[in-house]
C-alpha positions in Angstrom: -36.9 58.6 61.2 -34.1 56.3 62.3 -32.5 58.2 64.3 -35.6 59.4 66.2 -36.6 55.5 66.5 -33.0 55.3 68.1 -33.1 58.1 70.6 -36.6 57.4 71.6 -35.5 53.4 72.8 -32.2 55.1 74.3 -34.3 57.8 76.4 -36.5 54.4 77.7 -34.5 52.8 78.4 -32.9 55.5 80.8 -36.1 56.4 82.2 -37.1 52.7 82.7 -33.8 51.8 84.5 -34.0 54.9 87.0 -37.5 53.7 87.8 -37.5 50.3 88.0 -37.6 50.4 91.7 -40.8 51.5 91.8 -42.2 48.5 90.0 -42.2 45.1 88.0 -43.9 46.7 84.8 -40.7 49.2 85.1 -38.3 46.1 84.4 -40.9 44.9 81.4 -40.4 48.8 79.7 -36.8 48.0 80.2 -36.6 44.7 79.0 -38.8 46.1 75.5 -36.9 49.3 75.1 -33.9 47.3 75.3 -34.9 45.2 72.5 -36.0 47.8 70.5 -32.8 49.3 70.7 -30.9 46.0 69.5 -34.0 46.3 66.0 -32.0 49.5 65.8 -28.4 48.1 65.8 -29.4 46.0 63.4 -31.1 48.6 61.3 -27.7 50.5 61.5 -25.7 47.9 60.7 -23.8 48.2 64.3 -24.2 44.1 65.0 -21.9 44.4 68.3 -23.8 46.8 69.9 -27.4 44.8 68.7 -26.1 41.8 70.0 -25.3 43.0 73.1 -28.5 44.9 73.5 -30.3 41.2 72.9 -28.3 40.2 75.5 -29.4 43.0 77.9 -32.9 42.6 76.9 -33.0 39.0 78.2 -30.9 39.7 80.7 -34.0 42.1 82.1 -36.6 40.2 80.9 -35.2 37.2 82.9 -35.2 40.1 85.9 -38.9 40.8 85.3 -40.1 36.8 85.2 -38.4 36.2 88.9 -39.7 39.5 90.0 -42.4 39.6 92.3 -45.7 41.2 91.5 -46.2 44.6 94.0 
């Protein structure tokens, strides 16, 4: 079930990223899947790759605030 939780935030967040030209609430499923994939690192135990996922996720969610709305 972990796993599957894993692989369904990785496959987000590559769908998100390739379409986040086409829209604001694109950079928003980014910015979430990206978090849920730093729950995961932690779940796993990997705390580099969590933290840096964190990161990314306010890195986009940042993105998505200074966005305008289409």
């Amino acid at each position: 079930m972990l796993t599957a939780f894993g692989a369904v935030a990785a496959a987000t967040m590559v769908v998100s990223y390739g379409l986040e030209a086409r829209g604001r609430h694109w950079v928003a499923v980014f910015a979430a899947a990206s978090f849920a994939a730093a729950v995961y690192g932690v779940l796993i135990g990997a705390w580099i790759f969590a933290v840096l996922e964190f990161i990314w996720a306010g890195i986009a969610f940042r993105r998505y605030q200074g966005r305008p709305a289409s």
